[in-house]
C-alpha positions in Angstrom: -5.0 -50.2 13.3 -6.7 -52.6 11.4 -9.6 -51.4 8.8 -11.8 -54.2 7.1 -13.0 -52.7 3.6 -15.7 -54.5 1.8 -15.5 -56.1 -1.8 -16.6 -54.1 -4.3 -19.9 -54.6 -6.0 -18.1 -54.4 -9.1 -15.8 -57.1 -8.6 -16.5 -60.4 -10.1 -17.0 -63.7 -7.6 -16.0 -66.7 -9.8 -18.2 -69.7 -8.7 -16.2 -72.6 -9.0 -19.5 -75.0 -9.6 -20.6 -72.9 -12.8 -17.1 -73.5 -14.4 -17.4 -77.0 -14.1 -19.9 -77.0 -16.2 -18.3 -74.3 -19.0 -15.5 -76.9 -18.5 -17.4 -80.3 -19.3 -18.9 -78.6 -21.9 -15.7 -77.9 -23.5 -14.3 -80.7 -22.7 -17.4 -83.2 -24.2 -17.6 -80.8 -27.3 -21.0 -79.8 -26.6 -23.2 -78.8 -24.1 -25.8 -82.0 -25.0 -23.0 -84.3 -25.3 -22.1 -83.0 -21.6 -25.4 -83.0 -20.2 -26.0 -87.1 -21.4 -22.7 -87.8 -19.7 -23.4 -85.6 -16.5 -27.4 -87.1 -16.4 -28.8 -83.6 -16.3 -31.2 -81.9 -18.6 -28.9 -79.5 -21.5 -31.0 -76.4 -20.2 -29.1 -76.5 -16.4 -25.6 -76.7 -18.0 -26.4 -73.9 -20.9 -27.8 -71.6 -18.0 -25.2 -72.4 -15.4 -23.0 -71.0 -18.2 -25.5 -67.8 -18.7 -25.3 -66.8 -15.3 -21.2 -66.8 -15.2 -20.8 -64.9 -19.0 -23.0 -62.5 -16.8 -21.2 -62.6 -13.8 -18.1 -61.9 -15.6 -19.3 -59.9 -18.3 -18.0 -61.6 -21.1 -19.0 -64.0 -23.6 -17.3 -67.6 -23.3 -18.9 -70.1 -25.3 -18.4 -69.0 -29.3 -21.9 -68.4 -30.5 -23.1 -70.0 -34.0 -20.3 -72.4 -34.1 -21.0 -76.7 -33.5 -20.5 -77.3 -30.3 -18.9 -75.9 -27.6 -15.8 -73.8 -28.3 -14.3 -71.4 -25.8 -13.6 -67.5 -26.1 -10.3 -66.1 -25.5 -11.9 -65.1 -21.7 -13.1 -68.4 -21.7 -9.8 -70.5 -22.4 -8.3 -68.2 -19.3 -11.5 -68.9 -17.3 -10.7 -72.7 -17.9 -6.9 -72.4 -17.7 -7.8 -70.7 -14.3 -10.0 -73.7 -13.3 -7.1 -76.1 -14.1 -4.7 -74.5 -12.1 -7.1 -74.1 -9.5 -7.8 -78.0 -9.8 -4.1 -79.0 -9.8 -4.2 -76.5 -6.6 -6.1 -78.4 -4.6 -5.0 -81.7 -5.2 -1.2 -80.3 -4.5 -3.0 -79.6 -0.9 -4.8 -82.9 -0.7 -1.7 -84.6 -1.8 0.1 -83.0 0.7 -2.3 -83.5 3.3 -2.6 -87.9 2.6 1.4 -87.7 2.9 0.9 -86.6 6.7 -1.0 -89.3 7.0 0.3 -91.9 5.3 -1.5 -94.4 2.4 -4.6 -94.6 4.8 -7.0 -92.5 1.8 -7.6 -91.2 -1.5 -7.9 -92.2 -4.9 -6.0 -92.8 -8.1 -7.2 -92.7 -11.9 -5.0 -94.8 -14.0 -5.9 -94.6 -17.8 -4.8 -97.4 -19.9 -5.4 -98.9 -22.9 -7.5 -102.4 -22.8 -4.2 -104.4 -24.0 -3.1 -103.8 -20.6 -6.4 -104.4 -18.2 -5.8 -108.5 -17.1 -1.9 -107.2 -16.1 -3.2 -104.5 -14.1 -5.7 -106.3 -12.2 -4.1 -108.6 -9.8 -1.7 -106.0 -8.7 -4.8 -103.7 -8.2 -6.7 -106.4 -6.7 -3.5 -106.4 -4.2 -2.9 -103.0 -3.6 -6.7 -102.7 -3.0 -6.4 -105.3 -0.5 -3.9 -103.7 1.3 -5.6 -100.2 1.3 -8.8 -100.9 1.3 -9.7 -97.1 2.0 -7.9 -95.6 -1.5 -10.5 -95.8 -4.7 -8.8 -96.8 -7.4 -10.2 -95.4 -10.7 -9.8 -96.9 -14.0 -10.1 -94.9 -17.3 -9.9 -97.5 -20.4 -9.5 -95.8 -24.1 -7.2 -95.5 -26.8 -3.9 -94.1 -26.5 -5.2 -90.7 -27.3 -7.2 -91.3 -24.8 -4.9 -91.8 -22.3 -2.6 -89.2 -23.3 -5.1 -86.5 -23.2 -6.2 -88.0 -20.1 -2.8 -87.7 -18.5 -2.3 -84.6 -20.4 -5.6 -82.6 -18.4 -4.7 -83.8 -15.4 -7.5 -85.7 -15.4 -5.3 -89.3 -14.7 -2.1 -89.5 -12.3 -0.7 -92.1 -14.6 -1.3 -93.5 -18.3 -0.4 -96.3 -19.9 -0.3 -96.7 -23.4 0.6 -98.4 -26.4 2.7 -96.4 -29.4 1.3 -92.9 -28.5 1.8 -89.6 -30.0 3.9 -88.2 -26.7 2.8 -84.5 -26.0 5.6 -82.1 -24.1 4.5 -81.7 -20.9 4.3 -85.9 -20.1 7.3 -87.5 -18.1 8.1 -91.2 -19.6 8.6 -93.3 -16.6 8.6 -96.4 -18.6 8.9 -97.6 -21.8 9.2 -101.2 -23.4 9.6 -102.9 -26.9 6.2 -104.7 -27.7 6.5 -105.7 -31.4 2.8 -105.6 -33.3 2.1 -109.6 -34.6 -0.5 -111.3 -37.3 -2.5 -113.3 -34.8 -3.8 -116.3 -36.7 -6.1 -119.7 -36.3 -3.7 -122.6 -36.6 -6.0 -123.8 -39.8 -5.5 -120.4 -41.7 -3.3 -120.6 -45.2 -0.7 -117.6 -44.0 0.6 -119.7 -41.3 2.5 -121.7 -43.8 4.5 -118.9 -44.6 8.0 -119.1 -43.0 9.1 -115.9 -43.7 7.4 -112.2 -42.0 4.1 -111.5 -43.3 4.1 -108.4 -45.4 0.7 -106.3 -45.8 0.8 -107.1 -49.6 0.1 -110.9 -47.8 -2.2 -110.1 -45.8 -4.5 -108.0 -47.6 -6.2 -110.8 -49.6 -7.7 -112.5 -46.2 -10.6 -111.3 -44.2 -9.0 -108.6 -41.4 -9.7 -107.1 -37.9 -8.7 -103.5 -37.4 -9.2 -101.4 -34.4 -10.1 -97.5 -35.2 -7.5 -94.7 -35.8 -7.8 -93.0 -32.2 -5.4 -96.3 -31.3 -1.7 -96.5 -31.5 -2.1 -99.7 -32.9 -4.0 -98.7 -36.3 -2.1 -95.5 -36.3 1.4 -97.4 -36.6 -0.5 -99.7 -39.2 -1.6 -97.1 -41.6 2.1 -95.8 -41.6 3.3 -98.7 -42.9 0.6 -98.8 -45.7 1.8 -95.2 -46.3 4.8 -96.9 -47.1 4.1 -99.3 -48.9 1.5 -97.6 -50.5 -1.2 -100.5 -49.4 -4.5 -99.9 -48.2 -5.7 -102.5 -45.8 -9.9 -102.8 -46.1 -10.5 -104.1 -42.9 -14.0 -106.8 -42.8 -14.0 -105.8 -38.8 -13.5 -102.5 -37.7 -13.7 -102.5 -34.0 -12.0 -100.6 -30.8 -12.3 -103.3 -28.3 -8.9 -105.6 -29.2 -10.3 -108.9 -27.1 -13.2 -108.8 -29.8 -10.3 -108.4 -32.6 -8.9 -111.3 -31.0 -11.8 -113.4 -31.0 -12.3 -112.4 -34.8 -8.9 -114.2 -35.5 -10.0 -117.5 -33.6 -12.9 -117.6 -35.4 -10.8 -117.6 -38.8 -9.5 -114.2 -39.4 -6.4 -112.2 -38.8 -5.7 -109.0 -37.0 -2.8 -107.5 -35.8 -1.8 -106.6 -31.8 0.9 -106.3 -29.3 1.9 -109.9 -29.0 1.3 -109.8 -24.6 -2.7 -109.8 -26.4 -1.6 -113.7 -26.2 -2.6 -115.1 -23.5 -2.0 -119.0 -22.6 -5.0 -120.1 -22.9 -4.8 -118.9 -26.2 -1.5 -120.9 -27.4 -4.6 -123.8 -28.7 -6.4 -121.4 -30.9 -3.7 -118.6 -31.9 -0.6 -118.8 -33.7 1.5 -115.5 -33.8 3.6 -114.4 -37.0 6.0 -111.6 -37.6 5.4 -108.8 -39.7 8.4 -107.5 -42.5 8.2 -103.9 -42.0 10.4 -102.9 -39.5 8.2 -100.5 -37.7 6.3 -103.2 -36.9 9.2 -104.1 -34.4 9.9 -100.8 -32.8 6.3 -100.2 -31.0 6.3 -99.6 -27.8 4.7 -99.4 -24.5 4.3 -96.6 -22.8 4.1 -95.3 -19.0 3.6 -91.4 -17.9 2.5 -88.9 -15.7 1.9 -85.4 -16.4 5.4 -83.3 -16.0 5.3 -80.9 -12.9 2.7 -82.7 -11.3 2.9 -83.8 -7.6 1.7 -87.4 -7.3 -0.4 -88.3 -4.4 1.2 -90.9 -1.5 -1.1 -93.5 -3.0 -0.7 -92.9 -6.7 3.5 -93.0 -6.5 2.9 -96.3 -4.5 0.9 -97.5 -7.4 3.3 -95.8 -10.2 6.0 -98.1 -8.4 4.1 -101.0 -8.8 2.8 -101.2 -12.4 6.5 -100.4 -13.1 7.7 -103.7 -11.0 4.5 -105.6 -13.2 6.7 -104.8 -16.2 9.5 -107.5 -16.9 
């Protein structure tokens, strides 16, 4: 005998829409921050979260506290949303693998060091299978971690990052930090490594602490008890580059020279030896199943590496 019995009145229905929005929120550190990113006016995020603190009854957003910090009920509402997330992607995953590499799409988060080596073999694989989106996610190496991290990337590539637990390392290579210099400026007439104590006394191009780069930097000044004062602060590296060609010096990965940079640039080694020990970087998230299309790319970025 079968008997169908209703859902109680009582019971919560968790809309899935309404914790998208507690979960950018979150995520963005504010519910204005959220809503610039999203294009939507502040008032439809703060009362999509309204309506589910009162369909759950509980609070999930702290009150009185700069921007948007969870409850305890609402980290488990958003750890429920993540699994629910890496739920359906398992399914879709699943799903593309019946049918081969013929849709989907794959988020790749990298740092900008790494975009022109990544293009052609996207620009390939996109020709190939034309029907799989191919997403791109450029930022720091925090960036990309927490990216990978949130399972909001299938793959990250990064250069020198802090490594959380719950990434696999499918990859890693030796790319030693260099002073990129004009050909003109003083410090190239130095036959030995440049130290910082060097280097100090000329105008310099940093990037910001969020990169691996800088962070690897001010541990050697740590050391050495140096503090750099950088004339250029600046995230994007090509414009770091560009500051050394126009007389300057800054400090990158040395695959940042290009050849038709060999004219204008002249690379140096740096002393300290943790200059010589950075690295790159490739991961995915540990546990996670990779899509058909995102392990075919995973095996090509690791072919693009020499």
């Amino acid at each position: 005998m079968f008997v169908f019995t209703q859902q109680r009145e009582s019971q919560a229905v968790i809309k899935k829409h309404r914790v998208y929005y507690l979960y950018q929120a979150v995520k963005y550190g504010g519910i204005r921050h959220a809503a610039d990113i999203l294009n939507i006016a502040p008032s439809s995020i703060s009362r999509q979260i309204t309506l589910l603190e009162e369909e759950l009854k509980t609070p999930l957003l702290e009150k009185n506290l700069r921007g948007a910090q969870p409850t305890e009920s609402g980290e488990l509402v958003l750890k429920y949303f993540s699994h629910a997330l890496e739920q359906e992607e398992d399914l879709l995953a699943s799903l593309a693998a019946l049918q081969g590499l013929e849709r989907g799409r794959v988020t790749i988060a990298t740092g900008e060091g790494y975009l022109r080596h990544l293009s052609t073999m996207i620009a390939q694989f996109s020709k190939d299978h034309p029907q799989i989106e191919v997403q791109l996610s450029v930022g720091s190496s925090n960036h990309v971690v927490r990216k990978v991290s949130d399972n909001e990337a299938h793959i990250g590539i990064a250069f020198n990052p802090i490594l959380e637990p719950n990434l696999r390392i499918h990859f890693k290579k030796d790319h030693a930090l260099k002073a990129f210099l004009p050909p003109q400026h003083p410090l190239t007439q130095e036959k030995e490594p440049l130290t910082l104590a060097q280097i100090k006394d000329y105008p310099l191009a940093m990037g910001d602490i969020s990169q691996g780069i800088r962070q690897i930097i001010q541990r050697v000044e740590d050391e050495e008890e140096i503090i750099l004062h950088s004339t250029l602060e600046c995230s994007q590296l090509h414009m770091l580059k560009q500051y050394a060609i126009g007389g300057g010096i800054t400090l990158l990965p040395e695959f940042m020279l290009y050849e038709e940079d060999r004219d204008r640039l002249q690379l140096h080694n740096l002393q300290h030896p943790y200059f010589n020990r950075t690295e790159t970087y490739m991961m995915t998230r540990r546990g996670r199943q990779l899509p058909p299309a995102a392990q075919k790319l995973l095996v090509m970025i690791l072919k693009m590496f020499p």
